[in-house]
Structures are given as structure tokens and as C-alpha cells.
MIMI-186655 format. One record per residue: x, y, z of N, C-alpha, C in turn. Coordinates in steps of 0.2 Angstrom, whole numbers, padded with zeros to 4 digits, always signed. Example, Ala and Ser with C-alpha at 12.3 -4.5 7.8 and 13.67 -1.06 7.14 Angstrom:
<pts>
+0066-0028+0039+0062-0022+0039+0066-0016+0039
+0064-0011+0035+0068-0005+0036+0064+0000+0039
</pts>
This chain:
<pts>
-0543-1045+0182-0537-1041+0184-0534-1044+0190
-0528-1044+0190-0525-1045+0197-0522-1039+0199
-0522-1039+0205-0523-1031+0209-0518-1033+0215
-0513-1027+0213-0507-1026+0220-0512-1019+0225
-0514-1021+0231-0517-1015+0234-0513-1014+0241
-0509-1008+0241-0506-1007+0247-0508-1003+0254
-0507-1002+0259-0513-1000+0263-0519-1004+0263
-0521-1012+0263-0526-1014+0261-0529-1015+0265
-0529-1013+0275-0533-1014+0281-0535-1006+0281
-0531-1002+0278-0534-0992+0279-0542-0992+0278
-0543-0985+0278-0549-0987+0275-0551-0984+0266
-0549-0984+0265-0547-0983+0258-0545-0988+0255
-0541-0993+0258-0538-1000+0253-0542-1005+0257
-0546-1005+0263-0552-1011+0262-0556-1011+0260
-0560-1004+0257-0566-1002+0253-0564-1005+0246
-0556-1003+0243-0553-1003+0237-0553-1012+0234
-0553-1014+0242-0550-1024+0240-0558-1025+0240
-0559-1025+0245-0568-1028+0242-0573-1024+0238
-0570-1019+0234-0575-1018+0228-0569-1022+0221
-0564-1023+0221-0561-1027+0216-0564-1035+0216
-0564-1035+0225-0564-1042+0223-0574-1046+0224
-0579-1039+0224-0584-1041+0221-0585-1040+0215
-0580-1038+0211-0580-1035+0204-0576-1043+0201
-0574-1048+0204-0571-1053+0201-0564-1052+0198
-0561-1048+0203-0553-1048+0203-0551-1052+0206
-0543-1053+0208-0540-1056+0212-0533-1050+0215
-0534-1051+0220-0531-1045+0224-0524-1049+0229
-0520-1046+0228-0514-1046+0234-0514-1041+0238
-0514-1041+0246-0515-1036+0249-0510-1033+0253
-0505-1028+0253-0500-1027+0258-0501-1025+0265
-0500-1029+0270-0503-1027+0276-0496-1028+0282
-0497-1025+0287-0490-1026+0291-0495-1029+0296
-0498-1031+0297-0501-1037+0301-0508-1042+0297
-0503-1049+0299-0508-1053+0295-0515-1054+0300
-0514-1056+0305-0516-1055+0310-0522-1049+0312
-0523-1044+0310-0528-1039+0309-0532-1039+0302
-0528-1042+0296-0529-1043+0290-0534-1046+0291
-0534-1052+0294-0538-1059+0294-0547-1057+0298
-0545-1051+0304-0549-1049+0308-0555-1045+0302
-0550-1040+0297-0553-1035+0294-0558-1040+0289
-0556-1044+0285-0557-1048+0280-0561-1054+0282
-0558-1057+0285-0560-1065+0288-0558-1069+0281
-0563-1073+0282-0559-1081+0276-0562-1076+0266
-0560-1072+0265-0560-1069+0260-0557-1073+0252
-0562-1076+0249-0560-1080+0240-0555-1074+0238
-0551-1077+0232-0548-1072+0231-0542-1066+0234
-0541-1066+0240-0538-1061+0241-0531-1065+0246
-0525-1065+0243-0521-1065+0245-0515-1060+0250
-0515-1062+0255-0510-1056+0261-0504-1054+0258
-0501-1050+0259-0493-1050+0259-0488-1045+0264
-0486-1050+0269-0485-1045+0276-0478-1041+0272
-0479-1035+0275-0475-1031+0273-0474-1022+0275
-0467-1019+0274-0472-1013+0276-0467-1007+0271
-0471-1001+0269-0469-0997+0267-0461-0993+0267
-0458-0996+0274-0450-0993+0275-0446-0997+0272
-0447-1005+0272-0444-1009+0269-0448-1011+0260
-0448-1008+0256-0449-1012+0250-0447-1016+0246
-0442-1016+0247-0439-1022+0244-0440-1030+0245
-0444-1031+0253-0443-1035+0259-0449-1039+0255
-0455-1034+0250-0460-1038+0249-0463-1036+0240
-0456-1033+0238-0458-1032+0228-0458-1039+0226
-0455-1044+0227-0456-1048+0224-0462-1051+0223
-0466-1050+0228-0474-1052+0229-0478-1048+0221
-0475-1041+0217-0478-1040+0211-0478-1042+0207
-0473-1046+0206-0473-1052+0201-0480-1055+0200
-0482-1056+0193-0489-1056+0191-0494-1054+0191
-0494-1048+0194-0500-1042+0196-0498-1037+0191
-0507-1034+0188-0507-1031+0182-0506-1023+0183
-0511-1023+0190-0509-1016+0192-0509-1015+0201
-0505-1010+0200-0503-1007+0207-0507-1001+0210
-0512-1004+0216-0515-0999+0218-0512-0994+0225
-0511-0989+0225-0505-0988+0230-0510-0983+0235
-0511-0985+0241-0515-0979+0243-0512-0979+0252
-0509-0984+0253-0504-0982+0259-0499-0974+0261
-0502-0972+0265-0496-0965+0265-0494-0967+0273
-0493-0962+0275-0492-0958+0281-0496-0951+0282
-0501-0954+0287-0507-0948+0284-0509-0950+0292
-0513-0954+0295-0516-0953+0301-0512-0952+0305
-0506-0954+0306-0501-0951+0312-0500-0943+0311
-0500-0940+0305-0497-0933+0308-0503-0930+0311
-0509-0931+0309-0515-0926+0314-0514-0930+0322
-0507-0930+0323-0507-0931+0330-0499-0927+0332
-0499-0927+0338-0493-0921+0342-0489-0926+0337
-0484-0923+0336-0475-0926+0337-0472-0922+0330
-0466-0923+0326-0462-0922+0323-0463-0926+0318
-0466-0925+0312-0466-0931+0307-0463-0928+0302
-0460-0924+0299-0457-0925+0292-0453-0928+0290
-0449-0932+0296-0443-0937+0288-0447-0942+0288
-0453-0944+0293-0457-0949+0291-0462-0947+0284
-0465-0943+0284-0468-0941+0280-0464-0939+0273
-0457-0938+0272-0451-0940+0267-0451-0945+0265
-0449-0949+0269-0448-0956+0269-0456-0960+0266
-0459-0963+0268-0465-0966+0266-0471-0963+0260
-0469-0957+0261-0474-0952+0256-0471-0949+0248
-0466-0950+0249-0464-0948+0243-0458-0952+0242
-0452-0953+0245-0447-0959+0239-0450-0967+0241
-0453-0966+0247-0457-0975+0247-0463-0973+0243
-0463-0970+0238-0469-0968+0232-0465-0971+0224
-0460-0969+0226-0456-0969+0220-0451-0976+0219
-0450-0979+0225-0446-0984+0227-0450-0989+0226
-0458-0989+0227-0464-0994+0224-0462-0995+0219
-0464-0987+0214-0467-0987+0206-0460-0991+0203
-0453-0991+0205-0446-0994+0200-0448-1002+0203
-0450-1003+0208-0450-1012+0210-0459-1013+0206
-0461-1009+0206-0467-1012+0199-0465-1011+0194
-0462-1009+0191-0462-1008+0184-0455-1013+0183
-0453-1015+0189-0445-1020+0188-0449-1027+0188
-0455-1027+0192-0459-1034+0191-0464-1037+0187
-0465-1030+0182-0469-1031+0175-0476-1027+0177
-0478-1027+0184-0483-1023+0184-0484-1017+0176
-0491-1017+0174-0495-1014+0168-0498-1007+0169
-0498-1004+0174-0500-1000+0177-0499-0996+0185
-0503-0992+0187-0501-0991+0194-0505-0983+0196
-0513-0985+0201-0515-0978+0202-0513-0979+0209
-0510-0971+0209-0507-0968+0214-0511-0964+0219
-0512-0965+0225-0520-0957+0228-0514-0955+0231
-0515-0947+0228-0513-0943+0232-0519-0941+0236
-0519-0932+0238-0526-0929+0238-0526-0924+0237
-0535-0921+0238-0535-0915+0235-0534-0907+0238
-0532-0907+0244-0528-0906+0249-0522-0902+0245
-0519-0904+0239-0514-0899+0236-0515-0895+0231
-0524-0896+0231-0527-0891+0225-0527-0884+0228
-0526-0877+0226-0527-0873+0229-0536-0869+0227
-0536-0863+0228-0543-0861+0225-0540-0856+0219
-0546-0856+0214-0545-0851+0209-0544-0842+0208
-0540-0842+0207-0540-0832+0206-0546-0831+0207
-0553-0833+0204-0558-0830+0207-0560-0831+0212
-0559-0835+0218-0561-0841+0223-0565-0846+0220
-0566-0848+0217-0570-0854+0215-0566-0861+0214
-0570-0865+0216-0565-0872+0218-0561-0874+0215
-0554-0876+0214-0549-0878+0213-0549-0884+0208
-0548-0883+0202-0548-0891+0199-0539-0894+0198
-0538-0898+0192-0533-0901+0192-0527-0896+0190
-0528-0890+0186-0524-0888+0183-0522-0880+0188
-0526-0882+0194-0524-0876+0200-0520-0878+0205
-0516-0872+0204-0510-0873+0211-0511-0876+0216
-0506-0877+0220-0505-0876+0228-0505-0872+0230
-0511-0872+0235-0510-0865+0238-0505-0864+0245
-0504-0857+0249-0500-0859+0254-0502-0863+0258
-0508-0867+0259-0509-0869+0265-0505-0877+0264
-0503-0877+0258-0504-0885+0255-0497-0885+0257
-0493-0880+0258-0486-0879+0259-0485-0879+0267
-0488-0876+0272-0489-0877+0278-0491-0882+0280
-0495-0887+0278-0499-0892+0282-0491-0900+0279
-0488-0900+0282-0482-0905+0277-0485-0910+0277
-0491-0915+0278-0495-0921+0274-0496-0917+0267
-0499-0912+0265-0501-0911+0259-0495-0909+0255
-0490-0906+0257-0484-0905+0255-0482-0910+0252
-0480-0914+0255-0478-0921+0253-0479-0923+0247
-0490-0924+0249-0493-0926+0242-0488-0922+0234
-0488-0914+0237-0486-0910+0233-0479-0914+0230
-0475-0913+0233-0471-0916+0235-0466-0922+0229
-0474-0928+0231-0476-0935+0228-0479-0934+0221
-0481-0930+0221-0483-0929+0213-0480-0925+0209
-0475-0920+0211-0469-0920+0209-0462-0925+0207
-0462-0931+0208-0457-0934+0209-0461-0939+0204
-0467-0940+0206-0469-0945+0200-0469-0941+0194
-0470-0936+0192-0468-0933+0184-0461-0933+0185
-0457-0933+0187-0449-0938+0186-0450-0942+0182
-0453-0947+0188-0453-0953+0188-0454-0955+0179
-0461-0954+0178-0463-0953+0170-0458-0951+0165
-0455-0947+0166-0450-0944+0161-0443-0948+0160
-0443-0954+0163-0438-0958+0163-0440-0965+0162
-0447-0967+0165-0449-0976+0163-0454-0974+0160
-0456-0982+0159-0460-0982+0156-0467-0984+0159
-0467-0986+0164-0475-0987+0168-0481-0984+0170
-0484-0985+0167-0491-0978+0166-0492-0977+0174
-0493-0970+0178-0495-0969+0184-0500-0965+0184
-0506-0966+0185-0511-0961+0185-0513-0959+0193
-0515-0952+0193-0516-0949+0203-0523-0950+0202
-0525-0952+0208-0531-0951+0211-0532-0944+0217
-0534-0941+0218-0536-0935+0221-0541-0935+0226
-0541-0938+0233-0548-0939+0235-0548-0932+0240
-0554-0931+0241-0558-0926+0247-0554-0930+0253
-0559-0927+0258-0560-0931+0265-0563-0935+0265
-0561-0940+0267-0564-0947+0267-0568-0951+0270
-0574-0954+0270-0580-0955+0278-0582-0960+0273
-0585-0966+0278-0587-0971+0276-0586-0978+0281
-0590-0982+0279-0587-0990+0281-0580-0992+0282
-0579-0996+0290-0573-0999+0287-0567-0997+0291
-0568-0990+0294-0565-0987+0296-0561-0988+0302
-0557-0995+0301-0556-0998+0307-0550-0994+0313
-0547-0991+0309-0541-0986+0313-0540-0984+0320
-0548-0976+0320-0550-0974+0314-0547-0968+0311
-0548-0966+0308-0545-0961+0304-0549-0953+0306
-0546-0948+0302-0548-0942+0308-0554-0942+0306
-0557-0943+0301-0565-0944+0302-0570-0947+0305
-0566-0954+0304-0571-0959+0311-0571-0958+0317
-0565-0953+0318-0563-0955+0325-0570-0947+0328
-0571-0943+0323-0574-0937+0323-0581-0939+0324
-0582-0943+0321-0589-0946+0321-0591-0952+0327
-0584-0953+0331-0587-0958+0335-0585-0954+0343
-0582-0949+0341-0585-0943+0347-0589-0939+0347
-0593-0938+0341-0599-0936+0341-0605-0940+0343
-0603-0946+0343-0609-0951+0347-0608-0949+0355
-0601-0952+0355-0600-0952+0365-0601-0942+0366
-0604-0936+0362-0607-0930+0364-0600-0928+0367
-0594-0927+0364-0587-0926+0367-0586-0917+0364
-0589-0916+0357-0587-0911+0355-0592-0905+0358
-0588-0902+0359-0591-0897+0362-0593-0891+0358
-0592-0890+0352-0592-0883+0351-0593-0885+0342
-0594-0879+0338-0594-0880+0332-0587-0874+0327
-0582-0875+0326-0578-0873+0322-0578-0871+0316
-0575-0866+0313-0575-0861+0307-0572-0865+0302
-0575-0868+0296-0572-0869+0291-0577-0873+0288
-0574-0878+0284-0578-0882+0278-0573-0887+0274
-0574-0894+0271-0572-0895+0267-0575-0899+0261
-0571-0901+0256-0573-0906+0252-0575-0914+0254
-0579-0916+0257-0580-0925+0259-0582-0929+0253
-0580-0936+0254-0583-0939+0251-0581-0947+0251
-0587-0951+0249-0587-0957+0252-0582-0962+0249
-0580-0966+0253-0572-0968+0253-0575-0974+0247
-0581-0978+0247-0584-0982+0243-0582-0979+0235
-0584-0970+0235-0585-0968+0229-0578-0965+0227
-0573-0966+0230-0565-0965+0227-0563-0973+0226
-0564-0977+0229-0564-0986+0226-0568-0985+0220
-0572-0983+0217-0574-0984+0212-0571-0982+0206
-0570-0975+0208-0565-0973+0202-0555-0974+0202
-0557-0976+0207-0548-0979+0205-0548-0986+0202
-0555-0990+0200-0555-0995+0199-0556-0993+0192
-0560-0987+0189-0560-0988+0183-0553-0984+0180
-0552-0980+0182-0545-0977+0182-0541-0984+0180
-0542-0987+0183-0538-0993+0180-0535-0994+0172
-0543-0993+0170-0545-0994+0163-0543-0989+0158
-0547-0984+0161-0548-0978+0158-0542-0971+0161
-0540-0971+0165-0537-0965+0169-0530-0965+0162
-0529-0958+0160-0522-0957+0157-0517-0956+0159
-0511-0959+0159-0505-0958+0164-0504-0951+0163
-0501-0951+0169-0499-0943+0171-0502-0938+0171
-0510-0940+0172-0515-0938+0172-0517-0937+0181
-0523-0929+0182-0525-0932+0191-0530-0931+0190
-0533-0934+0196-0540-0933+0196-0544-0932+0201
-0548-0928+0201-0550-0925+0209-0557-0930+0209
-0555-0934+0215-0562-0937+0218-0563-0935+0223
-0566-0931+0225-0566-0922+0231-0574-0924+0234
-0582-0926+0229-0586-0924+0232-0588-0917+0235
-0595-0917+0236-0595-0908+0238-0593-0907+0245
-0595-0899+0244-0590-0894+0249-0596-0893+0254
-0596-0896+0261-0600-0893+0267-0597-0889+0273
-0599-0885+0275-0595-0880+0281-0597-0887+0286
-0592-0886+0289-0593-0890+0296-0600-0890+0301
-0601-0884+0302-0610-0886+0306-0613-0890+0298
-0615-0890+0296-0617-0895+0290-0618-0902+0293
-0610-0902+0291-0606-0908+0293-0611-0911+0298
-0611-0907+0305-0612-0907+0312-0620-0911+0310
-0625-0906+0307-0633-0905+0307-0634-0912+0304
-0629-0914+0300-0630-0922+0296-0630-0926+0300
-0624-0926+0305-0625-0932+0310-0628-0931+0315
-0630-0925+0318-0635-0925+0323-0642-0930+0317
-0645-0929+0311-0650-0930+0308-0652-0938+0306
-0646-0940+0305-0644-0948+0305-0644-0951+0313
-0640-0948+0316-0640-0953+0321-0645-0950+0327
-0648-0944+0328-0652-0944+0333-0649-0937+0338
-0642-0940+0338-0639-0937+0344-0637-0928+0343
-0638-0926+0347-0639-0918+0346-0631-0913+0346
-0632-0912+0339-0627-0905+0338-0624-0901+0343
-0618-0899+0343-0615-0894+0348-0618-0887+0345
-0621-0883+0347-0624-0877+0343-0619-0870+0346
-0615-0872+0349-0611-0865+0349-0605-0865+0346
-0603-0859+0341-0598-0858+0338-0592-0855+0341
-0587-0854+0340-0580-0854+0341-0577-0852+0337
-0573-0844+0339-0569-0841+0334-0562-0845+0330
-0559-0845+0325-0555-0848+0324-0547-0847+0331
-0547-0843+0330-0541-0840+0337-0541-0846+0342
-0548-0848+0345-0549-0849+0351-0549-0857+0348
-0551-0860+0341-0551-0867+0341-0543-0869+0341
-0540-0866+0341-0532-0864+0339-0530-0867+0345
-0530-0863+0348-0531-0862+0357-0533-0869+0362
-0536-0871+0358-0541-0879+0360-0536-0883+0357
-0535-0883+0350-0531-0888+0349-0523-0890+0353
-0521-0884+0353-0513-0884+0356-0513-0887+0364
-0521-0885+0367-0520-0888+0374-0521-0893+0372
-0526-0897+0368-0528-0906+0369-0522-0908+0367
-0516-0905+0361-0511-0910+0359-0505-0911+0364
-0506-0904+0372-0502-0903+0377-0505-0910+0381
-0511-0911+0381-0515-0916+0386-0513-0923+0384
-0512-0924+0375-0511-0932+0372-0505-0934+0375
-0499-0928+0374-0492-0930+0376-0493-0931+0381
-0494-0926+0387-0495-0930+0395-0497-0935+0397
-0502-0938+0392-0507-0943+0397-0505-0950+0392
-0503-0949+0386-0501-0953+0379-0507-0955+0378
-0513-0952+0377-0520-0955+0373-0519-0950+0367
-0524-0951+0364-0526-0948+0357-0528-0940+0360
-0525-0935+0354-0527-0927+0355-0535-0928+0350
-0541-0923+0355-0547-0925+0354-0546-0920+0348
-0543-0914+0347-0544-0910+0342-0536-0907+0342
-0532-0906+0335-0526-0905+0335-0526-0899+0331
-0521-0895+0330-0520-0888+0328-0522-0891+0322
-0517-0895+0317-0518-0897+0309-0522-0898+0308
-0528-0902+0312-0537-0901+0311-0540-0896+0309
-0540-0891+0313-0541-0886+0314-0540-0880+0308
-0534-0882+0306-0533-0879+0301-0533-0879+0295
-0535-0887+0294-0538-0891+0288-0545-0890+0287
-0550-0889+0291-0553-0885+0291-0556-0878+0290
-0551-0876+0293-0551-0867+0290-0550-0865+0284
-0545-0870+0281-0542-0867+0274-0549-0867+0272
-0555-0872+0270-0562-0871+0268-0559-0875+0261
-0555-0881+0260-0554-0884+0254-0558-0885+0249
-0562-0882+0245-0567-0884+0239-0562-0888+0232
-0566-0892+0229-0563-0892+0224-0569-0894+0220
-0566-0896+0211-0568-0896+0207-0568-0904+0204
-0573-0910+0205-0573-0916+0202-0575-0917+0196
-0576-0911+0193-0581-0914+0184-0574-0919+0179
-0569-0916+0179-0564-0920+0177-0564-0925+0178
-0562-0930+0184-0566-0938+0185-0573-0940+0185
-0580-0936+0185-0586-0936+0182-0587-0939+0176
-0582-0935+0173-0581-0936+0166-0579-0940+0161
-0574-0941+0165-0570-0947+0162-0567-0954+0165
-0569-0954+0173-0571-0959+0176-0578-0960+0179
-0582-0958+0175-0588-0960+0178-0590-0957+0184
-0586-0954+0189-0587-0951+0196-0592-0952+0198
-0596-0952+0204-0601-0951+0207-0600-0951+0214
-0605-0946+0217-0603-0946+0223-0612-0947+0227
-0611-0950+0231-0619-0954+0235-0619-0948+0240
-0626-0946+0243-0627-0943+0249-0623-0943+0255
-0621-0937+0257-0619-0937+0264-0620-0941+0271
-0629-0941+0270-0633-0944+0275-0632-0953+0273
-0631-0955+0268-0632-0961+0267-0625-0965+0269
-0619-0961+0268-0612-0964+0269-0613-0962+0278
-0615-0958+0281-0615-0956+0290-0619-0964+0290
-0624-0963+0288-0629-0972+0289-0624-0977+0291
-0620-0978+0283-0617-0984+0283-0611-0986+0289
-0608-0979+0288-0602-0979+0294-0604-0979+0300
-0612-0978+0303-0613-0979+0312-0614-0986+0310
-0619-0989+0308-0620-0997+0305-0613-1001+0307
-0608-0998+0303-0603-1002+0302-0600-1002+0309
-0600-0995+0313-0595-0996+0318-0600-1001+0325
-0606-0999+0325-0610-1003+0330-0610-1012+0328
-0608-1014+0322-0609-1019+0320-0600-1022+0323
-0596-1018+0322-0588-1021+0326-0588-1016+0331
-0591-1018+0336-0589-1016+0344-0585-1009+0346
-0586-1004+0341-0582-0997+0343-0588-0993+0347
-0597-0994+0347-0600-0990+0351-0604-0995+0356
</pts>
């Protein structure tokens, strides 16, 4: 296979390029610095750069010329868990820079193309039980405007279908933890304030996780096997947050915050830290949409990619392993 991977420094797309390219693919990778690419990767067989970036695609389609499939997992996703104003970016990059890809693959012969949304726009079922693929939005998917978008973006790809011909299959992932995490992303960056003991308290909610390794796998088979116009939830299971917490206090040593926090009050917590990043311009340690994203208590239903991509999802405690490993191994602890 030759593989167009965009987002290929995220973490998602350098979990995604090195399981293609131990599987004996040959990969192109779209990065907006070669320079960090080179850092992430080093001297890597097979994998070709292509400086480029999501606002401008036209700047870098020509690069899909001869590529069988289009792996697309670049959004506009870590900037909005932080203070500012993002929906035309989130318009822009998330949804017509979705659809402005898919007509420049299918214009350069590309043979396919899996899309990750997430599962973030699954709602839960009339009875409350986890949300599979054939379940709404729920309201929160419509407040939170990154999942909106997704919603959004997978609306516009059943356009898109109804008028080309290029197979688009979605991929659905959970929250995503794992290797790699060079960014970091609001996971790593959770886990690597959990080391320097920053969190203070333990917050109301729960979601669906899962190993960023174990959505590379199934979008690689989705390749193959995924039916266009089809989605699929790689969600992994549902933990309440203290869970979360009691994992990596167990993995790594370091001790759990044991005191709870009403939702109100984490509210409360976020709005001054997003007040504190704009004053000081560092990173908000916890932001209202955090907060919220958790609350919703997002569960979903993976048996549909189980089944028909193989799915699996590896232990909690073993992906926390590999992600301290990895971070102590590139100078972030």
C-alpha cells in the first residue's frame, strides 16, 4: 500500500505512519514542519515528508498522485481545549478542509480514503446505554463546537458521497492516550501533570479511552475491509475519571488526588485557569470544555469495528506504561 497520512507528527498520525510502515507500506506524510518531522521520525525507510498544511491544499495535492489511500486524521482539535475563539477555524480545517482533501484525492486517483472523526458525536441511547453508530447527537455534541464540526464533517461527507465516486470510510475514536504524544495533547499533557502532582482534586465524570496504537490498527484494516459510508466507533471502554486517576497513581507510583469536586465548582476552576493562560499566555491547566467533556460521561459501543475490523482494545495500565516510558525517554519528565 502507499499511504497519504495527514496530521503525520499528531499523535494519532505517528502511531498511524509507524504501524504502516512496520507493516511494509510506504507512506507520504503531511507535516507543516520538516524540521520536527525529522525530530519525530529520525532517518525512517520508507516514509516520505510533504511540507504542507491543512489551510492551503491545493499547495500540497499534488503530492497524492500515486497514493492508494488517504489517511486523514489532521483536524483542529488541540487548540480549542484552550481559551480563544475557534469556530471559523474549526469551519475551516474541520469540515470544508475535509471535503477540499477528499475532491484533490479523488482528482489525483487516490483508491480510497479513511476519515477519523470521533466519538464525541455519538449521543447515549433512550435507555442510557452506550451509543453505537446508528445513535444521535446528543446536545452536548452540539455545544462542544470541536464535536459539532466532527458532526458537521460527517454530514458533508455523505454529500460528498452522493456525488463522487471515492470510497470514504469514518473512523470514530474515543479519547486517545498512548506513545508519541509529542504536542501534547489534552491527554498527555493530563498525564504529565499528574507526574509534576499539579492536579489537585478529582472531577465528576467519565469517558470512553483508548489506545491511540489500537485506532492505528483499525484504520489500517478499514483500509481493506471498512465499507464506504460506513462509521466506526474505536471508543475502547468507559472509566469515571477517579479510575483514570487510581491507574496512574498504580503505574507510575505517584499518589492520586483523593478529594472530589462538585461539578459547579470544577466549572469554577476552569474559567479562572482559562482567565490565568490569557494573562500570563501559558497553557490553561484545566478549561471549562475539559470539564465538560467529561461530564457528559461519553460511553460508546465498539462491537461494530470488533467485528468487522478486528478491533481490540489492550489494558489501560499497559498504554499508561508505554506513554511514561515514552515521555521519560524524549526529555518531557
Amino acid at each position: 500500500m502507499r499511504a497519504f497520512v495527514t496530521g503525520t507528527t499528531g499523535l494519532l498520525g505517528s502511531n498511524l505512519t509507524q504501524a504502516l510502515l512496520q507493516a511494509g507500506h510506504q507512506v507520504k506524510g503531511l507535516v507543516r514542519s520538516k524540521e520536527k518531522a525529522v525530530r519525530v521520525f529520525k532517518d525512517t525507510p520508507g516514509l516520505e515528508f510533504v511540507t504542507g498544511d491543512m489551510n492551503n491544499i491545493s499547495g500540497f495535492a499534488p503530492a497524492l498522485a500515486g497514493c492508494d489511500v488517504l489517511f486523514h486524521t489532521a483536524a483542529y482539535f488541540r487548540e480549542y481545549y484552550q481559551p480563544g475563539d475557534h469556530k471559523a477555524m474549526l469551519e475551516k480545517i474541520n469540515v470544508q478542509g475535509t471535503i477540499d482533501l477528499l475532491i484533490a484525492a479523488e482528482k489525483y486517483g487516490v483508491s480510497r480514503a479513511i476519515h477519523t472523526s470521533s466519538s464525541g458525536v455519538i449521543g447515549k441511547k433512550d435507555n442510557g446505554a452506550p451509543g453505537d453508530e446508528s445513535t444521535a447527537p446528543d446536545e452536548y455534541a452540539g455545544s462542544n463546537l470541536y464535536f459539532a464540526s466532527k458532526v458537521s464533517a460527517e454530514l458533508a461527507i455523505g454529500r460528498f458521497l452522493k456525488e463522487r465516486s471515492l470510497p470514504v470510510v469514518m473512523i470514530l475514536p474515543g479519547w486517545m492516550w498512548g506513545p508519541g504524544d509529542a504536542a501534547p495533547t489534552s491527554s498527555g499533557q493530563l498525564l504529565l501533570d499528574f507526574l509534576k502532582q499539579k492536579l489537585p482534586s478529582v472531577v465528576e465524570g467519565g469517558t470512553s479511552l483508548v489506545d491511540v496504537r489500537d485506532v492505528a490498527a483499525a484504520m489500517i484494516v478499514a483500509a481493506e475491509k471498512g465499507r464506504s459510508g460506513e462509521r466506526y466507533i474505536v471508543g475502547g471502554p468507559y472509566l469515571e475519571f477517579g479510575q483514570v486517576l487510581a491507574v496512574l497513581e498504580k503505574v507510575t507510583g505517584v499518589p492520586a488526588p483523593k478529594r472530589h469536586i462538585p461539578y459547579a465548582l470544577s466549572i469554577a476552576v476552569g474559567y479562572a485557569s482559562e482567565t490565568w493562560a490569557r494573562l500570563t499566555g501559558q497553557s490553561a491547566l484545566v478549561t471549562v470544555e475539559a470539564v465538560r467533556a467529561i461530564h457528559a460521561k461519553k460511553a460508546v459501543d465498539s462491537a461494530k469495528a470488533m467485528r468487522e475490523l478486528g478491533a481490540a482494545f489492550r489494558p489501560f495500565e499497559e498504554t499508561i506504561k508505554d506513554e511514561v516510558d515514552w515521555f521519560r525517554a524524549n526529555g518531557y519528565l
